[in-house]
N, C-alpha and C positions, 0 to 999 in steps of 0.2 A: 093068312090072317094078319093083318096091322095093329101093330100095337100102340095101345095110350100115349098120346103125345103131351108137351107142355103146351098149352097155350100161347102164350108169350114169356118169351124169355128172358128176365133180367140180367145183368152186372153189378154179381158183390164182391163186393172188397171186405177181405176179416184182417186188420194190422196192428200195428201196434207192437210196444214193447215187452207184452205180458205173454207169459205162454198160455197157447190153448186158440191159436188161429188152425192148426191144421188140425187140432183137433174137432173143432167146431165145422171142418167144413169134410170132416169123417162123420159129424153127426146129421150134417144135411143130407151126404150120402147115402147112407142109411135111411133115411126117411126117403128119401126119392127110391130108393128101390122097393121098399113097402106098397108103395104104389106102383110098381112093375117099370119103373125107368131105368135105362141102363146107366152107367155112370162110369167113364174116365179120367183117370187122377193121374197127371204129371208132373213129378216131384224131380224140380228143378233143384243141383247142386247137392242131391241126394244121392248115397249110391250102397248103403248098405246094406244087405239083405234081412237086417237084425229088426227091420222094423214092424213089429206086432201086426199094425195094419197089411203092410205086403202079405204075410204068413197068412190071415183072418182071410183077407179076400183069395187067396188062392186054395184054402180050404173051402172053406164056406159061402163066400158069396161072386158064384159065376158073374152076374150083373155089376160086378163090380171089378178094371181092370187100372191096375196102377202099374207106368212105367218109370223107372227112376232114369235120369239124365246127369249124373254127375259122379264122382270118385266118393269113397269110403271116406276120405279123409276130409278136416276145413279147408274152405277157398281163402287163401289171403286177398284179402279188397286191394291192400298195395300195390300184393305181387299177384295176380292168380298165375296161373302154370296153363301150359298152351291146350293142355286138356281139358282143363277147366272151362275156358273159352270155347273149345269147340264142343264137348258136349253140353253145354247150354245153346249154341246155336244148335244141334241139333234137335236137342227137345223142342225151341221154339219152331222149326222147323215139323215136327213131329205135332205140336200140339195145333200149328194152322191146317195140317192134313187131316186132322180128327174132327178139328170145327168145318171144315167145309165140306167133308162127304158126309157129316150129321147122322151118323148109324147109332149116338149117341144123345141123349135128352140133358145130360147135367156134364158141364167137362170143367174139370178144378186143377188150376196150374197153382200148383204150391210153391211157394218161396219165390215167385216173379217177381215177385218184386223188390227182394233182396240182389235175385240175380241182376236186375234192373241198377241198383243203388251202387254193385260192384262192375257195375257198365260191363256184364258179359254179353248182355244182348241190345238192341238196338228198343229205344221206348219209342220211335214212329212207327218201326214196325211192330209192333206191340200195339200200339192205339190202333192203326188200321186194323190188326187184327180182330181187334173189340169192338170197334165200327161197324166191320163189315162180318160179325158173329151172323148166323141162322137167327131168324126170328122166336122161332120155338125149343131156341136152345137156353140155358140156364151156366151162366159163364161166372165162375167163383176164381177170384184171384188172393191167394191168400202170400202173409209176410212184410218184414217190417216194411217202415222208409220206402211208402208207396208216392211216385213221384206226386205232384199235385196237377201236375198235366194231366194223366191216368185217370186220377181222380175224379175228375169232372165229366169223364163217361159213365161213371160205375150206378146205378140205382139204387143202391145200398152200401155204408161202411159201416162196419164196426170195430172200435177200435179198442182192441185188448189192451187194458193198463196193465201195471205192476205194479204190486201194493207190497208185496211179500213173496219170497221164494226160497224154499229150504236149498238153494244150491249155496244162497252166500253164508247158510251156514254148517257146508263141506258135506250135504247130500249128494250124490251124484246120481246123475238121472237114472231112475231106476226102468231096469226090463219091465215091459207091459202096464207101465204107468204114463213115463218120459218117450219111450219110444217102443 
């Protein structure tokens, strides 16, 4: 039996300085699966297991498979550490193997574009990658300081501002809110 496919597949971009970019592209997930779409989420320079979404989809929702590609701790953009470098090359690596055998309908690289801005991966290979997506595939690139080369592939941006954020005054990101 075949399953419901996308028609045409866009390129969005959700950036910006405000939180609520991978949030919003866990809420498109969600809706793509209501509709029986699978969905793959690679969360570049991510690595810790404490995140709400990882837990939610490995309970709850099959249709839904997120791999993390990076260390628990922050990348320094100065100095990143040779780990840091290569499991980002790997996830990019990981996430062009997932757009081309297309087993999936919506595939969301998180933070690429941070990884991008801390030059752990390469942005032509990245654009080819975007270029040369499935046509029926649905390609969400989320995270700040999205190049503007990038940019001018993408069919959609939206750009999370910051208006206000209880961290600057000494919240700290709370479980199953923040992450």
């Amino acid at each position: 039996m075949s399953r419901k496919r996308i028609d045409k597949g866009l390129v969005q971009i959700y950036t910006g300085n405000g939180k609520g970019k991978t949030t919003a592209s866990l809420g498109l997930a969600l809706r793509a699966m209501g509709h029986g779409y699978k969905v793959f989420m690679l969360q570049f320079m991510k690595g810790s297991k404490e995140y709400g979404e990882l837990q939610a989809a490995e309970k709850y929702l099959p249709n839904l498979i997120i791999v993390q590609s990076g260390l628990e701790t922050f990348v320094s953009k100065e100095n990143p550490s040779q780990a840091d470098i290569e499991l980002a090359r790997q996830g990019l690596e990981t996430a062009k193997k997932v757009i081309t055998e297309g087993h999936y309908d919506v595939v969301i690289l998180d933070e690429i574009n941070v990884a991008l801005d801390f030059n752990l991966i390469d942005l032509d290979e990245v654009i080819e990658m975007v270029k040369n997506k499935p046509e029926r595939l649905e390609l969400i690139l989320t995270g700040r300081y999205v190049p503007s080369k990038l940019a001018e592939y993408a069919d959609l941006i939206s750009e999370v501002s910051l208006v206000k954020h209880p961290y600057y005054k000494g919240v700290p990101a709370r479980k199953g809110i923040e992450f």
